[in-house]
N, C-alpha and C positions, 0 to 999 in steps of 0.2 A: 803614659808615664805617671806614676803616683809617686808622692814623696814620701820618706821612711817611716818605719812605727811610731818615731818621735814626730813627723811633720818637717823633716828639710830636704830641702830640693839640694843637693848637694852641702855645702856649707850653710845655706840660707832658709829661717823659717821658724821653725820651731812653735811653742807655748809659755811665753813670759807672760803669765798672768798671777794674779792673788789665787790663792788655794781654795778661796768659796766659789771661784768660777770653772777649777777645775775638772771638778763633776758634771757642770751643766757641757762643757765642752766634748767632754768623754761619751756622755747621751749624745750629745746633739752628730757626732762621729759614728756611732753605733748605729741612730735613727737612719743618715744620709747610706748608711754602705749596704742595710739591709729595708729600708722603707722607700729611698729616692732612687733605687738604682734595680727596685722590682720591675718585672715587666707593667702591671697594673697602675704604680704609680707612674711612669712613661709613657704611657698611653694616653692617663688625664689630663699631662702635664703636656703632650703634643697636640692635643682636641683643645685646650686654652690657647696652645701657639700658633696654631692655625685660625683657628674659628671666630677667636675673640682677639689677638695681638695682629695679627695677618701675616704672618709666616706662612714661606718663606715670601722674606723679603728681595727683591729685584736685584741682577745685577747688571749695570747699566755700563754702558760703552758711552764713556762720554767724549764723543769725536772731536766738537770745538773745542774741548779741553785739550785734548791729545796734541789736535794742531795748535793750537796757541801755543806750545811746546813743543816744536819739533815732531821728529821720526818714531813718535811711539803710541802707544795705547794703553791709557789708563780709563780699566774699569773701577767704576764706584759700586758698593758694597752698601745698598741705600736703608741703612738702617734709623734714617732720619724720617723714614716712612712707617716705621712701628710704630702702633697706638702707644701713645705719648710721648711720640718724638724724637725715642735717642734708644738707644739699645739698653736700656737699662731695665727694662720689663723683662727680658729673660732670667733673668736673676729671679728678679722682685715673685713673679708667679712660681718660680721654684722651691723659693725659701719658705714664701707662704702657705704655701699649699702643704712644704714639707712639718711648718709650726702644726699648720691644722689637724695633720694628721698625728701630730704628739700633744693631741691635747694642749696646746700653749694658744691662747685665743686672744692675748696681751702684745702687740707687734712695737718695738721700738725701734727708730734707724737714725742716720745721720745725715745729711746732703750738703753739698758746697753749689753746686751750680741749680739744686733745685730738684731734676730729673729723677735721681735717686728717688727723692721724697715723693714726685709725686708718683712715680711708679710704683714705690709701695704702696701711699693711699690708695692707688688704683687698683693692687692684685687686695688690698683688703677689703676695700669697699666691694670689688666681686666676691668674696668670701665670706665677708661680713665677721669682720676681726677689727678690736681695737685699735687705735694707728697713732702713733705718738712721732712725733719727726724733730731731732734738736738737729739747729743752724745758728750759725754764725750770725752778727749783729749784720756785719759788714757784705755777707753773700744774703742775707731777707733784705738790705737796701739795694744790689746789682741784682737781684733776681726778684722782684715783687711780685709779677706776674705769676710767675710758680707757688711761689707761697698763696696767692688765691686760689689756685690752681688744688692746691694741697687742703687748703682749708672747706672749698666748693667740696671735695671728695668726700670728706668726715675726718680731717687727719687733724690733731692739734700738731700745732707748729710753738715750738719751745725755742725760745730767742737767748742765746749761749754770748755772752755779754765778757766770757775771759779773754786772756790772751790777743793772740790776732784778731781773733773772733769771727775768723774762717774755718776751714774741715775740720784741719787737727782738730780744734776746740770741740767742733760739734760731735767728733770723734770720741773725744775726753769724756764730754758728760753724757754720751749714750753709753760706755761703758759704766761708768759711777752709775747710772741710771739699773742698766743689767746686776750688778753686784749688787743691787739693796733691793733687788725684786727678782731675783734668780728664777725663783722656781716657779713663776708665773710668766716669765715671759721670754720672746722668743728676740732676740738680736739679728734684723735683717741687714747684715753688715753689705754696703756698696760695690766694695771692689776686690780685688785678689791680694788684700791684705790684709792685715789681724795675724791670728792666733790658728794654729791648724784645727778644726780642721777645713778652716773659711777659703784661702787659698786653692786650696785644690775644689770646694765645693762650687765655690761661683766662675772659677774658672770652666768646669762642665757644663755647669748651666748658659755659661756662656760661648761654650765652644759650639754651641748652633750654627753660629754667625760663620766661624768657618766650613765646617763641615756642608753647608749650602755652598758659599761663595765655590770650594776645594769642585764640588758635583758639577754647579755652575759653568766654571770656566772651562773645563772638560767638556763639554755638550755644546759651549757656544765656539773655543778655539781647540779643539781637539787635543788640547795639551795645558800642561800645570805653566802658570806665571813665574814669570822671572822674579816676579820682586813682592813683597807686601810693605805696606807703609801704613802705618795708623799713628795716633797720638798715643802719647803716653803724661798719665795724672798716676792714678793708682796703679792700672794697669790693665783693666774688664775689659776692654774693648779692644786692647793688643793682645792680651793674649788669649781671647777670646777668637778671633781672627788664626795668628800664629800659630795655637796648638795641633789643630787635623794637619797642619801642614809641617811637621815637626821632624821628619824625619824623611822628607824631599828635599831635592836640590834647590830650595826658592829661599831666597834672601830676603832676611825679616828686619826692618827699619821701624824702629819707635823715635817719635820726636816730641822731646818735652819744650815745656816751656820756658825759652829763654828770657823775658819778660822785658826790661830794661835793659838787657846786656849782662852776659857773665862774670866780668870786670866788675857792677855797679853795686851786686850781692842782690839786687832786686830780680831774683828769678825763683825757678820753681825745680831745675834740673836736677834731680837725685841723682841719678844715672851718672852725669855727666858731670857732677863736681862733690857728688856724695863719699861718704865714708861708711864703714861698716858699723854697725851700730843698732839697736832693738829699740824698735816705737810702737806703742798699741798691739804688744803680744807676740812680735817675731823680729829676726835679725834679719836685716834687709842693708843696705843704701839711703841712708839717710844725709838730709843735710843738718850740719852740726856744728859746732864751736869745737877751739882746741881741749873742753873740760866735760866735751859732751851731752852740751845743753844745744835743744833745738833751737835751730834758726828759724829768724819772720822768713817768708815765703813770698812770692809776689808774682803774677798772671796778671794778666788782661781778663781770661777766661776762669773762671772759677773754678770748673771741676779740673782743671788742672793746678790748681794753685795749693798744694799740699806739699809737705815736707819729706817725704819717702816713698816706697813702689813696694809693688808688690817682692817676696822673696824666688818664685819662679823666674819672674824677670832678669832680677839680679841675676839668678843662676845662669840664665841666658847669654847676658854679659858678659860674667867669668869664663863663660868655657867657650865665647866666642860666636854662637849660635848667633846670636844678635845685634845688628850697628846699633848705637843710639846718638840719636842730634839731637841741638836747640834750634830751635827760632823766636825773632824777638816778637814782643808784640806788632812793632810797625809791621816786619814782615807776615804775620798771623792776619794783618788786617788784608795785605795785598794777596793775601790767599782768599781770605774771602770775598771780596771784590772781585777777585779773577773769577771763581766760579759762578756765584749771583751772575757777572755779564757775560761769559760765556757759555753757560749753561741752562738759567732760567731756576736753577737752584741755591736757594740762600744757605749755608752750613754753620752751624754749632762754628762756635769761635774754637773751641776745644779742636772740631776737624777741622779748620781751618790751618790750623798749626801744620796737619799731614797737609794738606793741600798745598801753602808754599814751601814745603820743602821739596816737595814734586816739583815747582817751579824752581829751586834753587839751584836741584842737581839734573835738571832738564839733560844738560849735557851726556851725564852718564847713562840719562835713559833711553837714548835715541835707540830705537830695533828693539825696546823690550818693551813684554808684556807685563804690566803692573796691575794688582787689586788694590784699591785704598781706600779703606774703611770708613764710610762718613756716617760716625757714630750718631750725630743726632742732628737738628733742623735749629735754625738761628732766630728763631720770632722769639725765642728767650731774652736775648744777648741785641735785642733792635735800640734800647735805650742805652747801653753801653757804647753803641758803635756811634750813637746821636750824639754823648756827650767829648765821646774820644773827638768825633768828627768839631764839633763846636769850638772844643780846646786847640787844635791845627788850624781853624780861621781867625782867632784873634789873635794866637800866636805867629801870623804870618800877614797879619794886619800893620 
């Protein structure tokens, strides 16, 4: 499924940008439909996914899990086993590879939980292309470790000091950044939102992840799953999963980030308490005021802690293809605790989120087959879970 000449997936999407960026987008559409989607450039782009990312990556039958839950079988999607951690390298070696080949040798991006960032510094430093990464004040203090991570690679890391001083922000000035440097440089945007024609690009790049898992569970259960279940932030990793599997009978569940409680305004739910509305170049679900101004945001997890979703998504929503939930932070942590002890695997706080809500609607999934995406590995997110934990023992002191 591609979206219209304009860029919306039904009502959602589109090109809300300044006029100086409108040419660079119209290239960078023309480059992707006739440079990324040759046979040649798929070829190089499969020999980096294999050889050097380690694709494909595993799909794992996690039995204790299953029983800790009742009557069913949830396979994990072990994308927290791709070099650097989290599935965000499928993108990252796509976009870069795709700048390289347009002459654009200048890479800017964005990160809130880090992965992003360092994934780009990763597909550049194999490339050997400039690497520029803005982040929030507030995600370089719950992610430090990545920001060395980033900096170890060759990347400057640019400290975004507005606003919340989370994504959106680092969002904000990698844009301001692109528009006063256009014609040198290449915007490795993170997730399946922006400006068309980024949605539809990184959602390809990303639909690996399903396309394995969809071959996968065919070869290990002789038949398509009942269910998929991933988190949802922007959106690269649901519907990255989601799309091979778009027009089979298998029900598709994103769970955003209920943070504090939906009540408390302390969340991250676009899906689920958003309104219609244009942020960073497309009409999506956003969260907003009655006058149209973005609302603070608020996670546990960072790469989920953003203000709106991608516009497929949305479209997903609308026409009913897709459930979406929250879960709060407490319950995000009892998801990752349950997997660390019954499995031996620590998960992204971000997959944590799908993981307790597998434990929430355990009920509903007794006798079915479930994939759930565990987009990336928790040694990120170890001093988050030390200080969460710290703050429950004096508060129960």
């Amino acid at each position: 499924m591609l979206p219209d000449k304009r860029g919306y997936f039904g009502e959602f999407g589109g090109r809300f940008v300044p006029e100086v960026l409108v040419p660079a987008l119209k290239e960078l559409e023309e480059a992707y439909l006739s440079v990324a989607r040759a046979d040649s450039f798929q070829k190089e782009l499969k020999s980096y996914l294999k050889d050097y990312a380690g694709r494909p990556t595993p799909l794992y039958l996690a039995e204790n899990l299953s029983r800790s839950l009742g009557n069913t079988r949830i396979y994990l999607k072990r994308e927290d086993l791709l070099h650097t951690g989290a599935h965000k390298l499928n993108n990252t070696l796509g976009q870069v590879l795709l700048a390289k080949k347009m002459g654009k040798n200048r890479i800017i991006a964005e990160t809130g939980a880090g992965q992003h960032g360092v994934a780009t510094a990763t597909a550049c430093a194999l490339l050997g292309m400039e690497c520029i990464v803005y982040m929030g004040k507030e995600d370089i203090k719950r992610q430090s470790l990545n920001v060395l991570r980033m900096e170890t690679l060759g990347a400057e890391v640019r400290c975004v000091e507005g606003g919340s001083q989370t994504l959106k922000d680092a969002v904000n000035e990698a844009l301001r950044d692109w528009v006063t440097n256009v014609r040198t440089t290449f915007y490795v945007l993170g997730s399946v939102v922006g400006p068309h024609p980024y949605p539809m690009m990184v959602r390809d790049f990303q639909s690996v992840i399903g396309k394995e898992a969809r071959e996968q569970i065919l070869q290990k259960e002789k038949r398509l799953p009942d269910c998929l279940i991933a988190c949802v932030g922007g959106g690269s990793n649901s519907i990255g999963l989601f799309y091979p599997f778009y027009k089979d009978k298998v029900e598709f569940i994103g769970v955003e980030a209920g943070g504090s409680g939906l009540n408390t305004g302390r969340h991250a739910a676009s899906l689920t308490k958003g309104k219609k509305g244009v942020l960073h170049g497309a009409l999506s679900y956003l969260l907003q005021d009655k006058d149209g101004q973005i609302k603070p945001t608020y996670s546990i997890a960072p790469g989920l802690d953003y203000p709106g979703v991608g516009p497929e998504l949305a479209y997903y929503k609308k026409t009913g293809r897709a459930k979406f939930a929250t879960v709060t932070d407490k319950e995000a942590l009892s998801g990752f605790f349950l997997l660390s002890r019954t499995e031996g695997i620590i998960p992204a706080l971000e997959s944590a989120h799908a993981i307790a809500y597998a434990k929430k609607i355990s009920s509903k999934l007794q006798d079915k087959l479930v994939i759930l995406n565990l987009s990336g590995r928790g040694d990120k997110d170890m001093h988050i879970i030390e200080e969460f934990s710290r703050g429950e023992n004096e508060q129960n002191r």
